[in-house]
C-alpha positions as CSV (number, residue, x, y, z in Angstrom):
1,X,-33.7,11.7,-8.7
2,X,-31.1,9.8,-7.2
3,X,-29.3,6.7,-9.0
4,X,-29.8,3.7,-7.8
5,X,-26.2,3.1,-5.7
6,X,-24.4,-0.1,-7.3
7,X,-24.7,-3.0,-5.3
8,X,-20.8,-4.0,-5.8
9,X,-19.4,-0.7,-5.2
10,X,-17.4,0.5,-2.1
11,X,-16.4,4.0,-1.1
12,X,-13.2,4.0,1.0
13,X,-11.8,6.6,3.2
14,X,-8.5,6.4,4.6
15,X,-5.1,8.2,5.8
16,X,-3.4,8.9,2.6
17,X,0.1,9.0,4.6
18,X,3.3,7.1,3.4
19,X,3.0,4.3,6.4
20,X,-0.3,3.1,5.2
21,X,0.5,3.0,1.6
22,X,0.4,-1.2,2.2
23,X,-2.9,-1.3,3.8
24,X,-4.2,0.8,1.3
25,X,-3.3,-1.3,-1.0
26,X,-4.2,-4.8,0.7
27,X,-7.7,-2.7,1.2
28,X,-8.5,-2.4,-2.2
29,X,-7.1,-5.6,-3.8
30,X,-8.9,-7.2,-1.3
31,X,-11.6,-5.9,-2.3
32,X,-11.7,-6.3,-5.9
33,X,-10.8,-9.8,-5.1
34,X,-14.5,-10.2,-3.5
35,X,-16.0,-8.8,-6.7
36,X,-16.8,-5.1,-5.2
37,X,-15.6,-2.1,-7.0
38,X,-13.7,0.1,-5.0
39,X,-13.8,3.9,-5.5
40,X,-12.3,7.0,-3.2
41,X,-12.0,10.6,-3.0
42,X,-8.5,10.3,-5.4
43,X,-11.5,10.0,-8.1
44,X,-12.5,13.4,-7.5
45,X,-10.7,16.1,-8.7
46,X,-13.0,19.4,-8.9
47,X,-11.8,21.9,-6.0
48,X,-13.8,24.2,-3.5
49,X,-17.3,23.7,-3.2
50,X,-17.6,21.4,-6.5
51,X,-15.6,18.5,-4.5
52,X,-17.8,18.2,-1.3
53,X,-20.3,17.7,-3.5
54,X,-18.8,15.4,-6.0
55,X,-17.8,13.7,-2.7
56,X,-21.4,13.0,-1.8
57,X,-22.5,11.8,-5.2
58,X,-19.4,8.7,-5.0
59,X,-20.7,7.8,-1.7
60,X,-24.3,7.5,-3.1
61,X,-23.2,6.1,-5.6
62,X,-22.1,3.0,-3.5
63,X,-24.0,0.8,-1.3
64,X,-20.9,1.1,1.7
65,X,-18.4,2.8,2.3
66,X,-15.4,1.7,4.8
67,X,-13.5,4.4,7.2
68,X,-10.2,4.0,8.3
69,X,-9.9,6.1,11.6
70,X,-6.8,4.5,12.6
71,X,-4.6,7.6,12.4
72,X,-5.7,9.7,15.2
73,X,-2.7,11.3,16.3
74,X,-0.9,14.5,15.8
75,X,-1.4,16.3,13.5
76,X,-4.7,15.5,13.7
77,X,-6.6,14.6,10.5
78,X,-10.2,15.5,10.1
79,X,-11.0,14.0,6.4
80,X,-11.4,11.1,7.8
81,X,-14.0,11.7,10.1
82,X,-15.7,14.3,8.4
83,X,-16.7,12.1,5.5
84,X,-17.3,9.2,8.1
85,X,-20.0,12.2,9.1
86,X,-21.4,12.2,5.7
87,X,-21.4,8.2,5.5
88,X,-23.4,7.9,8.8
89,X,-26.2,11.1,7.3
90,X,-26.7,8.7,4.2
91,X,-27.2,5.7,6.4
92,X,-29.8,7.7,8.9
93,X,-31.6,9.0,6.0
94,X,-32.0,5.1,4.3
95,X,-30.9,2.9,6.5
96,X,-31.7,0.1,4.4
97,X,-29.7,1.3,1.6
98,X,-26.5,2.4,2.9
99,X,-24.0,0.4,5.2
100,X,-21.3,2.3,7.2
101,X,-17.9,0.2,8.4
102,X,-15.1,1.0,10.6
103,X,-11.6,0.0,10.6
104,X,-9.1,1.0,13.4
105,X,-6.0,-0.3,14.2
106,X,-6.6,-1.1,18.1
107,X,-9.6,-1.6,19.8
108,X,-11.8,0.2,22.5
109,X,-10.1,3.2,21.0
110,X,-13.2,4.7,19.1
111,X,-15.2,5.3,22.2
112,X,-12.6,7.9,23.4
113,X,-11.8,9.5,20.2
114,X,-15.4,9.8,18.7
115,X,-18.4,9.0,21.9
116,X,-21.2,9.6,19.5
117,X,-20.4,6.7,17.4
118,X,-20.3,4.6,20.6
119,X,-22.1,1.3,20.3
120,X,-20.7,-0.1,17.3
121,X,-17.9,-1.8,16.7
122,X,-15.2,-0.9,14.5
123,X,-13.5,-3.8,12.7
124,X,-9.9,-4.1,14.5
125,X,-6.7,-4.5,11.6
126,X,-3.9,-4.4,14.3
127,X,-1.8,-2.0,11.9
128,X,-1.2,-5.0,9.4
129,X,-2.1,-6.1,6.0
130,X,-3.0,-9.8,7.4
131,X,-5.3,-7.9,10.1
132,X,-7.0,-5.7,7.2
133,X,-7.8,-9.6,5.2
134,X,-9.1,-10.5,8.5
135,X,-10.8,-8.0,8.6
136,X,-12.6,-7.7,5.2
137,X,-12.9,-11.5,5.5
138,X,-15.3,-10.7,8.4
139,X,-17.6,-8.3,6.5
140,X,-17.6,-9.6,2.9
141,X,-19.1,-13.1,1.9
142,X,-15.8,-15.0,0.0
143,X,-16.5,-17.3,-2.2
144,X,-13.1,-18.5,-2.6
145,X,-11.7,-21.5,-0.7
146,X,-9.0,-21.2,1.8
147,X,-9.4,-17.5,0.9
148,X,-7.9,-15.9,4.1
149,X,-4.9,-17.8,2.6
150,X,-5.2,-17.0,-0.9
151,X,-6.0,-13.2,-0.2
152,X,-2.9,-13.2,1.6
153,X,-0.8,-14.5,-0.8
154,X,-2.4,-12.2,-3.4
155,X,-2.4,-8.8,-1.8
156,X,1.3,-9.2,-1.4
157,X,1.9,-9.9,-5.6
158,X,-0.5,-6.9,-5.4
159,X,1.5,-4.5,-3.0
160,X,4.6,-5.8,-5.2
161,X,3.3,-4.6,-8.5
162,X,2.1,-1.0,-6.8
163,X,5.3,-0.3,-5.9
164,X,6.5,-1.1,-9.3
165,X,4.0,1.0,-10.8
166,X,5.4,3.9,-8.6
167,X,8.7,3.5,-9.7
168,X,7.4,3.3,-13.2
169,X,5.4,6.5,-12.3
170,X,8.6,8.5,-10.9
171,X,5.6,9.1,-7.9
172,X,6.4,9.9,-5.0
173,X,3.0,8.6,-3.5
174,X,0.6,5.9,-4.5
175,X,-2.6,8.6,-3.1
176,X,-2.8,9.6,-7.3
177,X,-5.6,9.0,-9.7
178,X,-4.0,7.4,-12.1
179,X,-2.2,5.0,-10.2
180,X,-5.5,4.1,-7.8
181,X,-6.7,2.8,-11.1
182,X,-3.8,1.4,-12.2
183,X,-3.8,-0.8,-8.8
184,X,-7.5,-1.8,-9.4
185,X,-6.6,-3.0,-12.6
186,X,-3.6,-5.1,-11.3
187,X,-6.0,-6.3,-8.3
188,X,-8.3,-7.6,-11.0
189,X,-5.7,-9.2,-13.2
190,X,-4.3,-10.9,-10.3
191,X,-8.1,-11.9,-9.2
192,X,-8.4,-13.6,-13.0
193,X,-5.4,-15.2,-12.5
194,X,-5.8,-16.8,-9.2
195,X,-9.6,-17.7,-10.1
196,X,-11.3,-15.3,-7.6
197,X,-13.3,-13.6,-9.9
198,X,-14.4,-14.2,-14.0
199,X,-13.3,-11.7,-16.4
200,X,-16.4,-11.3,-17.5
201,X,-17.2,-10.0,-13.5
202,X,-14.5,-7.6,-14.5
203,X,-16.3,-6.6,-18.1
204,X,-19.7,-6.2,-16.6
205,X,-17.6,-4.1,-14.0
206,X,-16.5,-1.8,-16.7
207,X,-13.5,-2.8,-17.4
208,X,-10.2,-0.6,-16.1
């Protein structure tokens, strides 16, 4: 029997590279700061054939998940779109339970680079944390005023604090367990703050 996949939660799959370390970032405070809960492969940590399915069990899990195929060059990376593969087999099977997003940094791209997904566009973030707001702002429902303004404002406090919690950290990346919590934990503090969300959203969330 499968769970019931939590309305508010979000699987994201993205390029865990040093460039995109701030659009990771601005991706998951913005999305706490909507009241969804993200969650990502960093939260899996069996190896071999345990993770693939650990893997699948997130995604079902959540009722979206969001892929970043913006990094398409050499050397190529195929996590990305491999798990977009799993995404789309959980939306064909039930369609009304699952939704599959996009991102990519410039558009028209996708139909080249993967034809079979033609048809539907991706949501286009330019390369920038502004364009990935925009661009959340355009698939979430925010109930915040001025929020393409406030989210702004508030993802860069947020990318200032994960880079302090790095240093803290001695880390050389921010792609860790710890710290991906650590981060939703600031997003959620700073959502509190700035009156995006209750704390008692964050309690029923579970708490970090």
């Amino acid at each position: 029997m499968v769970a019931t996949p939590d309305p508010n939660a979000v699987f994201i799959n993205v390029p865990f590279d040093a460039a995109y370390e701030p659009l990771f970032v601005t991706l998951v405070g913005s999305l706490v700061f909507m009241g969804q809960e993200p969650h990502c492969v960093l939260e899996v940590r069996v190896k071999g054939d345990g993770r693939l399915l650990r893997i699948v069990e997130l995604m079902r899990m959540c009722r979206m998940s969001i892929h970043d195929l913006s990094r398409t060059g050499m050397p190529v990376r195929f996590n990305m779109p491999f798990e977009l593969g799993l995404a789309c087999t959980l939306k064909v099977v039930d369609p009304a339970a699952y939704e599959v997003f996009v991102l990519d940094a410039r558009p028209f791209r996708l139909d080249k680079t993967l034809s079979d997904y033609k048809g539907r566009d991706p949501l286009v973030h330019g390369g920038t944390c502004d364009g990935m707001v925009a661009c959340l702002l355009d698939t979430f429902v925010a109930e915040v005023p001025n929020a393409a303004v406030e989210f702004r404002s508030a993802t860069r406090d947020l990318r200032k604090s994960a880079q302090f919690l790095k240093r803290q950290m001695r880390a050389s990346s921010l792609y860790r367990p710890t710290l991906f919590r650590l981060i939703v934990g600031a997003a959620a503090d700073i959502a509190i703050d700035r009156g995006f969300i209750s704390e008692s959203h964050r309690l029923t969330r579970g708490g970090r």
